[in-house]
C-alpha positions in Angstrom: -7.2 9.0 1.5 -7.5 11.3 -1.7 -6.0 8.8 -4.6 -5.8 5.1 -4.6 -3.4 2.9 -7.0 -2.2 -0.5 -7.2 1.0 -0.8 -7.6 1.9 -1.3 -11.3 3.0 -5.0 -11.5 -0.5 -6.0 -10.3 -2.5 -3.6 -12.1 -3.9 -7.0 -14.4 -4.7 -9.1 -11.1 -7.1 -8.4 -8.9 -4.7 -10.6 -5.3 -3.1 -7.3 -4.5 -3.3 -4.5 -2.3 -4.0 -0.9 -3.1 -2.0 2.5 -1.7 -3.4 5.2 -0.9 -2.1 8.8 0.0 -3.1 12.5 0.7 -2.2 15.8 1.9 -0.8 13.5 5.6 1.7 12.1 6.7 -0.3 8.4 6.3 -0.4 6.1 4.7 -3.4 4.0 3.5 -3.1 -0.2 2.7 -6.4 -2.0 1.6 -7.6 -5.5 -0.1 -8.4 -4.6 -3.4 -11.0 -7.4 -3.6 -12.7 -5.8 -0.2 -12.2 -2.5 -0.3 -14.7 -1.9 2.6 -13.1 -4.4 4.9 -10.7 -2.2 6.6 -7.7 0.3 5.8 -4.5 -0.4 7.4 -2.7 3.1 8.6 1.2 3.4 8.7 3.1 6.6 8.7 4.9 7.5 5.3 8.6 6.8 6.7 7.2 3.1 7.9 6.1 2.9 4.7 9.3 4.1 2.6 11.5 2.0 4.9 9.2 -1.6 4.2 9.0 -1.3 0.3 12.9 -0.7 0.6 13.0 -3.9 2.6 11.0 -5.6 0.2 12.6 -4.3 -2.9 16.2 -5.4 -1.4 14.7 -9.0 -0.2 15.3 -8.5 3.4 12.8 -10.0 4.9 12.3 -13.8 5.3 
């Protein structure tokens, strides 16, 4: 991954998650508060389509 951000309605907390993207098709999900304990991997579309899901409050 080539930039990391939190995403802007947790940039004052530190329980969040941080996304990260490059020049790939991937993208990167990791525990702000243990950055070195893993990444998570999902392709972009997989990505797209679950923030979508989330932002519309389909999934219970």
């Amino acid at each position: 991954m080539t930039r990391w951000r939190k995403p802007r309605r947790s940039v004052s907390s530190s329980n969040c998650v941080e996304i990260g993207t490059g020049a790939s098709e991937v993208v990167g999900i990791r525990d702000t508060k243990n950055r070195d304990g893993g990444t998570l991997l999902v392709h972009r579309t997989a990505f797209v389509a679950l923030v979508d899901a989330v932002k519309a409050d389909r999934l219970h």
